[in-house]
N, C-alpha and C positions, 0 to 999 in steps of 0.2 A: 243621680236623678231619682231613683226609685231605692227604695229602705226594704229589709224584711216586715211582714206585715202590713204594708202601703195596702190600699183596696184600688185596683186599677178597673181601668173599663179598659175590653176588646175593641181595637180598630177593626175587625174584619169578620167574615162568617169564618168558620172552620168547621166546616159538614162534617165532617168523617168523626167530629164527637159532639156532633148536633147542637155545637155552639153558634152565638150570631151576633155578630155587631153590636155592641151596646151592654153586652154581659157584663156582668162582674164577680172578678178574682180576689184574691191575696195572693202576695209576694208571699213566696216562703223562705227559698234562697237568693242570691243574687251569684252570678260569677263574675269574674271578673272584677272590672271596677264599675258592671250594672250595664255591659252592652246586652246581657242577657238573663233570665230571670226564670226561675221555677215557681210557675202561676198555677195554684190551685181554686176550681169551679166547684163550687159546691147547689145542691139544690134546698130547697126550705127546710128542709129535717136534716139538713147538715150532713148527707150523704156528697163524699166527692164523686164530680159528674165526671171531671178531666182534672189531670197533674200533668202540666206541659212546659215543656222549655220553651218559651218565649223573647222573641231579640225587644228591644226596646222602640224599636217602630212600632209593633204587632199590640201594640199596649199605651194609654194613657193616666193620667194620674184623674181620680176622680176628684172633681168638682164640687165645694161646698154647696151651689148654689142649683146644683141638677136634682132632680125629684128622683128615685127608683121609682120600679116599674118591674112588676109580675108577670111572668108570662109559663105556661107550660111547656115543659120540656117534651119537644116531639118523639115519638117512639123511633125505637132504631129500626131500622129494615133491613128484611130478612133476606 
């Protein structure tokens, strides 16, 4: 289903590293035969935000036909 390097979108928030629905990753690894997937977030100056093991629910393939979209990365709390 998903290659290394694929650019996926997040199906879901995942607060505890201030990600949200609709982000977008790279595939870096894949295990298996792709049930699960080493997905790295980066933010505009190409700082990684999160490097997360992700199952292949938690992830879709991005769409030729979807615009991006910017948003600021909200501060962590203390």
């Amino acid at each position: 289903m998903f290659q290394e390097l694929d650019m996926v979108v997040l199906r879901h928030d995942i607060a505890e590293y201030r990600l949200q629905k609709g982000d977008i990753g790279t595939v870096v690894h894949l295990y298996g035969s792709g049930e699960a997937c080493e997905v790295e977030f980066v933010n505009a100056q190409g700082d990684t935000v999160a490097l997360l093991t992700l199952e292949a629910k938690d992830i879709r393939p991005l769409q030729g036909r979807e615009i991006l979209h910017v948003r600021e990365l909200a501060q962590a709390t203390a």
